[in-house]
PDB file of N, H, CA, C and O in Angstrom:
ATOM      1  N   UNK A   1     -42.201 -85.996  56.834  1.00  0.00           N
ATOM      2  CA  UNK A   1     -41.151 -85.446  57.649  1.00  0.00           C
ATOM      3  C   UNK A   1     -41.193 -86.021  59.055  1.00  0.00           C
ATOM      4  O   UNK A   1     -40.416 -85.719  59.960  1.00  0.00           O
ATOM      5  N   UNK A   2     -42.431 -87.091  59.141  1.00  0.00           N
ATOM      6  H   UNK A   2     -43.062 -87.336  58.405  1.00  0.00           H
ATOM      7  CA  UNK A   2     -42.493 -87.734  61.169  1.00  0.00           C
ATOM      8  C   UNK A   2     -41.506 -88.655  60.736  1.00  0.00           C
ATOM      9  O   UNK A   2     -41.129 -89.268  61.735  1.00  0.00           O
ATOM     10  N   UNK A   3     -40.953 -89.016  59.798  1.00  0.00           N
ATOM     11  H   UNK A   3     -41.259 -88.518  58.987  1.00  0.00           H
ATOM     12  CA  UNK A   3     -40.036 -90.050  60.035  1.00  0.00           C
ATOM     13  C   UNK A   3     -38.893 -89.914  60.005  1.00  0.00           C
ATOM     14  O   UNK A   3     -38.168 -90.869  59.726  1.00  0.00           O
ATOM     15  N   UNK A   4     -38.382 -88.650  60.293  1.00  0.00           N
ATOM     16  H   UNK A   4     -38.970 -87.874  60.520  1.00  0.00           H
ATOM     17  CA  UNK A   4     -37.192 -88.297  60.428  1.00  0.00           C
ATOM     18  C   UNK A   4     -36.026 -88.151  59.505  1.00  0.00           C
ATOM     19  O   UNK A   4     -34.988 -88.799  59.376  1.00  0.00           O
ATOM     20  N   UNK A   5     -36.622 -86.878  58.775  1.00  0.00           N
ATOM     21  H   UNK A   5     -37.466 -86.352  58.880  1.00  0.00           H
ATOM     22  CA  UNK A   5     -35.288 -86.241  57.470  1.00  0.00           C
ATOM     23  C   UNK A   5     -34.608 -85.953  58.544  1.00  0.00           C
ATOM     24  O   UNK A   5     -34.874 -85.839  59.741  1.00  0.00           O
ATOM     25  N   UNK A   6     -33.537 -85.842  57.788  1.00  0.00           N
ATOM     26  H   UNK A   6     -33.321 -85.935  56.816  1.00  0.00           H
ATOM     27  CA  UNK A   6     -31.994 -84.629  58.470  1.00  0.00           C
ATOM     28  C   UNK A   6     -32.212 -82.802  57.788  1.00  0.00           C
ATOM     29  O   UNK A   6     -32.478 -82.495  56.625  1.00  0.00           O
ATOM     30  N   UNK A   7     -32.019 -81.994  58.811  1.00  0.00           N
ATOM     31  H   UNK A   7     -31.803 -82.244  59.755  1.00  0.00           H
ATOM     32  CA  UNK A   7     -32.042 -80.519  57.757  1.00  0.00           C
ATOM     33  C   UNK A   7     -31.498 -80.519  56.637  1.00  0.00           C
ATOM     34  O   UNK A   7     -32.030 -80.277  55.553  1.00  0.00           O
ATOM     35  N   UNK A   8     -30.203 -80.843  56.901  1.00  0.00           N
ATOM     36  H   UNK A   8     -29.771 -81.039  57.782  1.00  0.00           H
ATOM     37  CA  UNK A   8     -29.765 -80.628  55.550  1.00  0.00           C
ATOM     38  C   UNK A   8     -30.384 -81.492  54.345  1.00  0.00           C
ATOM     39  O   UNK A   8     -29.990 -81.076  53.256  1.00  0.00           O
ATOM     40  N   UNK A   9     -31.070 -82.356  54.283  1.00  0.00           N
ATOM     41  H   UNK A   9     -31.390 -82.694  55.168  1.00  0.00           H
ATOM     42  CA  UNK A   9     -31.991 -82.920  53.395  1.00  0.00           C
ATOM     43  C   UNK A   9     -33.001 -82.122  53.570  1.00  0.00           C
ATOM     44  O   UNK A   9     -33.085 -81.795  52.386  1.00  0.00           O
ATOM     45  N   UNK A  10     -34.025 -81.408  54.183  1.00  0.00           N
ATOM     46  H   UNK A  10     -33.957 -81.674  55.145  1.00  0.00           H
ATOM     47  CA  UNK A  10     -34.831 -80.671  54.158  1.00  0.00           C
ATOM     48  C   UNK A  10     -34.691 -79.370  53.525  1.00  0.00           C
ATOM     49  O   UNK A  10     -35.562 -78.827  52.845  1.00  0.00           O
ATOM     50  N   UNK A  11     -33.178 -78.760  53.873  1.00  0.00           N
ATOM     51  H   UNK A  11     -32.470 -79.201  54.424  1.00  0.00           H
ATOM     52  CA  UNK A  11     -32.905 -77.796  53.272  1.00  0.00           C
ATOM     53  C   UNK A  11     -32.455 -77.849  51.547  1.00  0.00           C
ATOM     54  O   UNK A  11     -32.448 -76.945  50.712  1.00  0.00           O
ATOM     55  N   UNK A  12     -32.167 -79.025  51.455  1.00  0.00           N
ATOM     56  H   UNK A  12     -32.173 -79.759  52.133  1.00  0.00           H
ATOM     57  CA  UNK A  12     -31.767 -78.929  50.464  1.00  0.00           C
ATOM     58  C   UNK A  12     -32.284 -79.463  49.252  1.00  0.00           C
ATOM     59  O   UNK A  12     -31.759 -80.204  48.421  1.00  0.00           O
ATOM     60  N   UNK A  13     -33.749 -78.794  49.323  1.00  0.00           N
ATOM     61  H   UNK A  13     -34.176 -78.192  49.997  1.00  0.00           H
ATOM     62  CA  UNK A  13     -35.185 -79.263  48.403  1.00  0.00           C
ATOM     63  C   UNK A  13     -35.654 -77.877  48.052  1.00  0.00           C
ATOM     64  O   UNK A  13     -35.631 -76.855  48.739  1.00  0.00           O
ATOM     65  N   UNK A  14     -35.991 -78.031  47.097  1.00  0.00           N
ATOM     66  H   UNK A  14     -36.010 -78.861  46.539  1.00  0.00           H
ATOM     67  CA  UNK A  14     -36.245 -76.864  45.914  1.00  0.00           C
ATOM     68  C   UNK A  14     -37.640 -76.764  46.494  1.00  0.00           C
ATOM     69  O   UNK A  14     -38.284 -77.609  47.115  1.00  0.00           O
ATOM     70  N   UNK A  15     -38.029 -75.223  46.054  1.00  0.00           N
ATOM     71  H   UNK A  15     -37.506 -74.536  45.549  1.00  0.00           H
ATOM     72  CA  UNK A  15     -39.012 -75.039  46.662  1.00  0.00           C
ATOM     73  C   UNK A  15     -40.288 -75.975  46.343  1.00  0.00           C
ATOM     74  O   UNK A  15     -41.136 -76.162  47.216  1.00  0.00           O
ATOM     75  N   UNK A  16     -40.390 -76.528  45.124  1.00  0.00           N
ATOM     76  H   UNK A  16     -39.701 -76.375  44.415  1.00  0.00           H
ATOM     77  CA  UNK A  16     -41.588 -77.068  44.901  1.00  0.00           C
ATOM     78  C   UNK A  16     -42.286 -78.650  45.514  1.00  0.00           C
ATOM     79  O   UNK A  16     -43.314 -79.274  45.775  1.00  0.00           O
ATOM     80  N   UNK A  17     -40.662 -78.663  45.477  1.00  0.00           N
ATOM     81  H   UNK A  17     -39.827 -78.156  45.264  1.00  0.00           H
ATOM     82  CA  UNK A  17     -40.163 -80.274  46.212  1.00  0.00           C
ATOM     83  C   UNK A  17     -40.521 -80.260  47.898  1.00  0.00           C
ATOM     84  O   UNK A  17     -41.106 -81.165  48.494  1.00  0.00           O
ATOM     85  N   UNK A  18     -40.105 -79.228  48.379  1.00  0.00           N
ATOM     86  H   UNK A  18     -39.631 -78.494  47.895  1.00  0.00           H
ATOM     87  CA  UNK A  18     -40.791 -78.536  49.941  1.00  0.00           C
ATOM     88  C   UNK A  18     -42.526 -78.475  50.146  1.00  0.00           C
ATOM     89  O   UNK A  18     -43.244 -79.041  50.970  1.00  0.00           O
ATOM     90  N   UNK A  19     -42.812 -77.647  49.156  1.00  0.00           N
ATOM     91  H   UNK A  19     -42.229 -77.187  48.486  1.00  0.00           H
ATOM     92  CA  UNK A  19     -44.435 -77.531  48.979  1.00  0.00           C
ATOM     93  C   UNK A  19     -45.169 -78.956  49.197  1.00  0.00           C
ATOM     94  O   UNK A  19     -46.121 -79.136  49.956  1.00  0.00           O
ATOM     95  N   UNK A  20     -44.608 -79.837  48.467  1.00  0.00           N
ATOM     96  H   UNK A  20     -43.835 -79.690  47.850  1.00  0.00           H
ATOM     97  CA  UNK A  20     -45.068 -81.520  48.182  1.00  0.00           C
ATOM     98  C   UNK A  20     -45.098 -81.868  49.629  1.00  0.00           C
ATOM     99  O   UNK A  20     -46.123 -81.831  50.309  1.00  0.00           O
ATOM    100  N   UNK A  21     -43.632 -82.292  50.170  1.00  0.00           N
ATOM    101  H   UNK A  21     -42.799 -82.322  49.617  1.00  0.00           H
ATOM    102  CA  UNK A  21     -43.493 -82.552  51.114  1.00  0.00           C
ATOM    103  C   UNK A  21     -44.253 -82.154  52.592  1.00  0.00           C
ATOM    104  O   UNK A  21     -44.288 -82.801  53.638  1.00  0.00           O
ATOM    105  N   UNK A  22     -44.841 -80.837  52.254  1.00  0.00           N
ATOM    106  H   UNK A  22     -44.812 -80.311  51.404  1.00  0.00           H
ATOM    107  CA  UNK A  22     -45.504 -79.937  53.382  1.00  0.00           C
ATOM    108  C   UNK A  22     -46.630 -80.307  52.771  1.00  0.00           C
ATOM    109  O   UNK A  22     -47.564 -79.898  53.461  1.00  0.00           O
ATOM    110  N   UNK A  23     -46.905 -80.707  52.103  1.00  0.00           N
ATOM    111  H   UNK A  23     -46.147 -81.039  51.543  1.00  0.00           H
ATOM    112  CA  UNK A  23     -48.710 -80.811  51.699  1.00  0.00           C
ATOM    113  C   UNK A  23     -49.037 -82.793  52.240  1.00  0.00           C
ATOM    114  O   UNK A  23     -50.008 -83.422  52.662  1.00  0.00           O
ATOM    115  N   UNK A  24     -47.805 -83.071  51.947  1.00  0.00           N
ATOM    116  H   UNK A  24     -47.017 -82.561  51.605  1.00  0.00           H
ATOM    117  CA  UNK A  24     -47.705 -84.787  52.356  1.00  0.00           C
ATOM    118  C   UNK A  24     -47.792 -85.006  53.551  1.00  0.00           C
ATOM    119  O   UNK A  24     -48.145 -86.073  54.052  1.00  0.00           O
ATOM    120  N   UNK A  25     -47.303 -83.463  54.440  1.00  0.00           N
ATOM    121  H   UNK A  25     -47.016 -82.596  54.033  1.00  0.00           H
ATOM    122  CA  UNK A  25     -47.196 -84.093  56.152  1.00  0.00           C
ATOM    123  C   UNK A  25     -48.345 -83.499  56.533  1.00  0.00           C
ATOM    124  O   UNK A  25     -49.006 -84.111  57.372  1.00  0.00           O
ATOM    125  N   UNK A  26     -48.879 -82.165  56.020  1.00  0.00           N
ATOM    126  H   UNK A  26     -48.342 -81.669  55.338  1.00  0.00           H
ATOM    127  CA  UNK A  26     -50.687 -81.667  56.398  1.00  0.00           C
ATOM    128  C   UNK A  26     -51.401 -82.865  56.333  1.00  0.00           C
ATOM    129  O   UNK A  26     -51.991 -83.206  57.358  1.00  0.00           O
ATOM    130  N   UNK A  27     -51.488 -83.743  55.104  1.00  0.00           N
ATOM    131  H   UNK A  27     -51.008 -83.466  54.272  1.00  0.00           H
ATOM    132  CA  UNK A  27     -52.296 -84.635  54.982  1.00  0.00           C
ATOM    133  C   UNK A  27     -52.011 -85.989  56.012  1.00  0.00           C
ATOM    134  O   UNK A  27     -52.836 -86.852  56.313  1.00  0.00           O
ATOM    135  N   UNK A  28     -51.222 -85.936  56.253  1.00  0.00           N
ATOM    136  H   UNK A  28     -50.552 -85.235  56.008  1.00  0.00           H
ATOM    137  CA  UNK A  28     -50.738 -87.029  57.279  1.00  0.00           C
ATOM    138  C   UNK A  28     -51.213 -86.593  58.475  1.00  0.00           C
ATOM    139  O   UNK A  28     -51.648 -87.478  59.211  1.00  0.00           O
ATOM    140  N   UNK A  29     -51.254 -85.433  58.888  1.00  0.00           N
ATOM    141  H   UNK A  29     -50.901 -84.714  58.290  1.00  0.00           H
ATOM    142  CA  UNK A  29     -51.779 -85.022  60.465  1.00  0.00           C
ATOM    143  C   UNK A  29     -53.165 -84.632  60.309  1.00  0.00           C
ATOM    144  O   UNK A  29     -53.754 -84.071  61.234  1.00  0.00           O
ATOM    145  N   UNK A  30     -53.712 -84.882  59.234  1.00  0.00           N
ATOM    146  H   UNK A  30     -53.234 -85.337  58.483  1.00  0.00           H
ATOM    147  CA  UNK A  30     -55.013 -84.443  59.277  1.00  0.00           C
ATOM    148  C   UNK A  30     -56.049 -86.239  59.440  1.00  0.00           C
ATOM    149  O   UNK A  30     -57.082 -86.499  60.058  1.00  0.00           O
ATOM    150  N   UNK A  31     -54.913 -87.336  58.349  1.00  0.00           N
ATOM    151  H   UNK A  31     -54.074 -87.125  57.847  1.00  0.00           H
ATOM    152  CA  UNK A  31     -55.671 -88.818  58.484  1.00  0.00           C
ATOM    153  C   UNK A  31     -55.144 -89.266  60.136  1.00  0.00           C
ATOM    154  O   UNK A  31     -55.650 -90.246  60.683  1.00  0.00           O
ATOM    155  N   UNK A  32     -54.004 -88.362  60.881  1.00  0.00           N
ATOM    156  H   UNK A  32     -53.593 -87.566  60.437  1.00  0.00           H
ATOM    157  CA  UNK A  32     -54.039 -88.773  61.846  1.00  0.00           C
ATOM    158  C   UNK A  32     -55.069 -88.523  62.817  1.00  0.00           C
ATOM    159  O   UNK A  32     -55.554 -89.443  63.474  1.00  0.00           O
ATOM    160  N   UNK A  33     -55.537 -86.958  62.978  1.00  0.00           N
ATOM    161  H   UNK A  33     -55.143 -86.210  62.444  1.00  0.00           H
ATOM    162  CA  UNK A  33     -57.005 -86.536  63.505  1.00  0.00           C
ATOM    163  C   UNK A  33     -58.023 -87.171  63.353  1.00  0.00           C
ATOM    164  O   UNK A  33     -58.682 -87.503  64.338  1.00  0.00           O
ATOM    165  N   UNK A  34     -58.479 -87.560  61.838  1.00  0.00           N
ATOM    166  H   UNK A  34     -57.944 -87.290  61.038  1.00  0.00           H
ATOM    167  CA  UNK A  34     -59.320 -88.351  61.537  1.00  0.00           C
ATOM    168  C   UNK A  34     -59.741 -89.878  62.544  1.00  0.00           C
ATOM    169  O   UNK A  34     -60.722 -90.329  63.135  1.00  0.00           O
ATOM    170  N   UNK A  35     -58.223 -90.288  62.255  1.00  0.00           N
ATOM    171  H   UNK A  35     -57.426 -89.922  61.774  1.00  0.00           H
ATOM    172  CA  UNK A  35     -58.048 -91.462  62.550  1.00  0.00           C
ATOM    173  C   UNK A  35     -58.692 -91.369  64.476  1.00  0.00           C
ATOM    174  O   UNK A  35     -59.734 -91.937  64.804  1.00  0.00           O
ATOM    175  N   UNK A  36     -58.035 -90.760  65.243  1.00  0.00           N
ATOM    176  H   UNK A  36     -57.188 -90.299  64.976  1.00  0.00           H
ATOM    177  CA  UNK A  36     -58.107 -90.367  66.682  1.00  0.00           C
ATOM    178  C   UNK A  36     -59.905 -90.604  66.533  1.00  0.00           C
ATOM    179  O   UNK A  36     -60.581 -91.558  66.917  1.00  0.00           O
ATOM    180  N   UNK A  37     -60.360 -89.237  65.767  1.00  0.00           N
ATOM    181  H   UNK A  37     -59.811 -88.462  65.455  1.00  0.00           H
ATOM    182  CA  UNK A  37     -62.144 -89.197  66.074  1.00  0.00           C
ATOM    183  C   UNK A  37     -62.534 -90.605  66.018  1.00  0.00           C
ATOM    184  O   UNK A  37     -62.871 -91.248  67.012  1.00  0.00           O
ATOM    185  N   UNK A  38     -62.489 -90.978  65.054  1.00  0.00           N
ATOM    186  H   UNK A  38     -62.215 -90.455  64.247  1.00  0.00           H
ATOM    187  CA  UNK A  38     -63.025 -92.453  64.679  1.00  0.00           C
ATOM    188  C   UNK A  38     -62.928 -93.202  65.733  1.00  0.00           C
ATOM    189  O   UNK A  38     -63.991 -93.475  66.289  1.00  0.00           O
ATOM    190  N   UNK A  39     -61.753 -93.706  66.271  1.00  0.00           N
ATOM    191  H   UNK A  39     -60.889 -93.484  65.819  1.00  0.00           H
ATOM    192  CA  UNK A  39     -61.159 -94.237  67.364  1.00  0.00           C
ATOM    193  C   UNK A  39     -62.364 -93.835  68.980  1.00  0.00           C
ATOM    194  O   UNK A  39     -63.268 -94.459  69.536  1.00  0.00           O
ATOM    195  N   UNK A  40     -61.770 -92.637  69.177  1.00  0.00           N
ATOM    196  H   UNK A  40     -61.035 -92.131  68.726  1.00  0.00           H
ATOM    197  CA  UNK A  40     -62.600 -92.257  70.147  1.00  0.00           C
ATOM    198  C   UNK A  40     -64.391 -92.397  70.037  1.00  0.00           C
ATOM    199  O   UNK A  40     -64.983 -92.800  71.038  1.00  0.00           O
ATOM    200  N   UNK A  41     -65.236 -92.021  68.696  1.00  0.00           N
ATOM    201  H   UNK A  41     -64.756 -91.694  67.883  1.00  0.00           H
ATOM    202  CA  UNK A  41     -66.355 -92.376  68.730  1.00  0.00           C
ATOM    203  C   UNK A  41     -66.651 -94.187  68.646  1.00  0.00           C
ATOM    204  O   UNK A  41     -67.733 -94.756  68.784  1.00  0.00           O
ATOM    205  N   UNK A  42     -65.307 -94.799  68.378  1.00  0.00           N
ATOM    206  H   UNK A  42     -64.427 -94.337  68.266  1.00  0.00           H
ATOM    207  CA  UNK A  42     -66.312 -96.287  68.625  1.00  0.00           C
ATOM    208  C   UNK A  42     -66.163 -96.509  69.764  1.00  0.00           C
ATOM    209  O   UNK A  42     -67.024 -97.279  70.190  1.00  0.00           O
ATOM    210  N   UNK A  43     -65.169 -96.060  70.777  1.00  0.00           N
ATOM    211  H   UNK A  43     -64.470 -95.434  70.431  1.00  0.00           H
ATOM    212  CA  UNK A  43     -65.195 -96.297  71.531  1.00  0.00           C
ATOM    213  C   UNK A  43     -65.892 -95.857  72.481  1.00  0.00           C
ATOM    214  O   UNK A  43     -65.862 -96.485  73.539  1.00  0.00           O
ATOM    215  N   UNK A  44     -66.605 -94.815  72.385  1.00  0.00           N
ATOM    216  H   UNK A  44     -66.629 -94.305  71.525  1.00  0.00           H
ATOM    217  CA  UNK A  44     -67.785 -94.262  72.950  1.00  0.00           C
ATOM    218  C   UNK A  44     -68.910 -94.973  72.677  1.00  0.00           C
ATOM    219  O   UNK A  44     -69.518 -95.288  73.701  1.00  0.00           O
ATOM    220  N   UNK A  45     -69.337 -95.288  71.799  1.00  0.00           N
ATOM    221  H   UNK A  45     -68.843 -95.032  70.967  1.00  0.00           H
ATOM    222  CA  UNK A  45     -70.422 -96.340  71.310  1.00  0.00           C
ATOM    223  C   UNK A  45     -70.212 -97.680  72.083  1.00  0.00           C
ATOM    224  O   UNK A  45     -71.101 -98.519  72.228  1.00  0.00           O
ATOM    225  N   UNK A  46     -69.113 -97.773  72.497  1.00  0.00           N
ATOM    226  H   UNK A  46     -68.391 -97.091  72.379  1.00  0.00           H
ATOM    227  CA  UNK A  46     -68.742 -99.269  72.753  1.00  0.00           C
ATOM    228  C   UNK A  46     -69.104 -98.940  74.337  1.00  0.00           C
ATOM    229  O   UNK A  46     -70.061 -99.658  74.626  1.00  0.00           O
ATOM    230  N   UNK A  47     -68.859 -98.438  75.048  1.00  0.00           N
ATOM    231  H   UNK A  47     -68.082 -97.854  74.813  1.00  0.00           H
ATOM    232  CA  UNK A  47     -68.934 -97.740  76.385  1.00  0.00           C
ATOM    233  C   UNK A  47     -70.278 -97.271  76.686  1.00  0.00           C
ATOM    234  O   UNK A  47     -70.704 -97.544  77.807  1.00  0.00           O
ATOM    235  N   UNK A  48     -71.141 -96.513  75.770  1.00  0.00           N
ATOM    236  H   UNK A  48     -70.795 -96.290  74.858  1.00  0.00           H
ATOM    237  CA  UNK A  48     -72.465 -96.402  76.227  1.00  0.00           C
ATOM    238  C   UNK A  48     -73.349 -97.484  75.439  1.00  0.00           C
ATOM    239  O   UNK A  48     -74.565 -97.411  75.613  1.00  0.00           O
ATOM    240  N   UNK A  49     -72.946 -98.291  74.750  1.00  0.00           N
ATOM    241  H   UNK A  49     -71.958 -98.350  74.608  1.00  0.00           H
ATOM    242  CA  UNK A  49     -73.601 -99.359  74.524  1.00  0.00           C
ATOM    243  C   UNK A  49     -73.695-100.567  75.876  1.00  0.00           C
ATOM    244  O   UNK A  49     -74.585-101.380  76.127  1.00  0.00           O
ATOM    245  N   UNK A  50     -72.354-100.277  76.601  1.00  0.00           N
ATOM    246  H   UNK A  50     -71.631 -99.617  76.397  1.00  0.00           H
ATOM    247  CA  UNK A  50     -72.443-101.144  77.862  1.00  0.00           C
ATOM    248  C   UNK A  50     -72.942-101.073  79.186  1.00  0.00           C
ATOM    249  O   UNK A  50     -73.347-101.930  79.972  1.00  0.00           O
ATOM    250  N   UNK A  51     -72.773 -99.466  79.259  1.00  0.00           N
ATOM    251  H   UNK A  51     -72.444 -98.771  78.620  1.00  0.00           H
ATOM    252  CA  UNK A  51     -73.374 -98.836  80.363  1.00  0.00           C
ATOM    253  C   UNK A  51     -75.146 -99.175  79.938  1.00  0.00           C
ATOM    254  O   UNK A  51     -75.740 -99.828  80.796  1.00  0.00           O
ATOM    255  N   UNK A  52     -75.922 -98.786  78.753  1.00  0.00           N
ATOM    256  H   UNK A  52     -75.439 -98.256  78.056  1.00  0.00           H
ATOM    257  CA  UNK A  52     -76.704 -98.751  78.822  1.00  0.00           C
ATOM    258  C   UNK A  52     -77.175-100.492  78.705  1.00  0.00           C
ATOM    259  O   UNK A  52     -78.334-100.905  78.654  1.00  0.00           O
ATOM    260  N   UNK A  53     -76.152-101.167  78.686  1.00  0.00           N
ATOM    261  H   UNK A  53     -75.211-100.831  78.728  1.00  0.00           H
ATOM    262  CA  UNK A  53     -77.018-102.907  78.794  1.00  0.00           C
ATOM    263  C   UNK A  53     -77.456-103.334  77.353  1.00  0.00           C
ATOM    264  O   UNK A  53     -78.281-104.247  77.386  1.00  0.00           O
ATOM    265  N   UNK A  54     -77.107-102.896  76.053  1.00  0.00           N
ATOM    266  H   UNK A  54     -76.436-102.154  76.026  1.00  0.00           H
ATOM    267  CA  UNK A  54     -77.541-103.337  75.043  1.00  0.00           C
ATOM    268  C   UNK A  54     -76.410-104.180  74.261  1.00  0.00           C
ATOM    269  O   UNK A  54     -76.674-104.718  73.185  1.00  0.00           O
TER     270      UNK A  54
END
């Protein structure tokens, strides 16, 4: 749904077809979180790897 349905395409999905869709965008904002940590810990590694001179 980040890529931009229209309501009336949203609305006009059966409930099970909704469920999918809502379980497709949880999982999408959750590999996006993922994605962020990851991101931020190499880059922390990368940063106190430099500060500390190794």
């Amino acid at each position: 749904m980040q890529h931009g349905f229209k309501p009336d395409e949203i609305l006009s999905l059966t409930p099970d077809e909704l469920a999918v869709y809502q379980a497709v965008a949880e999982l999408n904002r959750e590999q996006e979180v993922q994605n962020m940590k990851e991101a931020f810990l190499e880059a922390f590694t990368v940063i106190t790897k430099s500060i500390s001179g190794k």
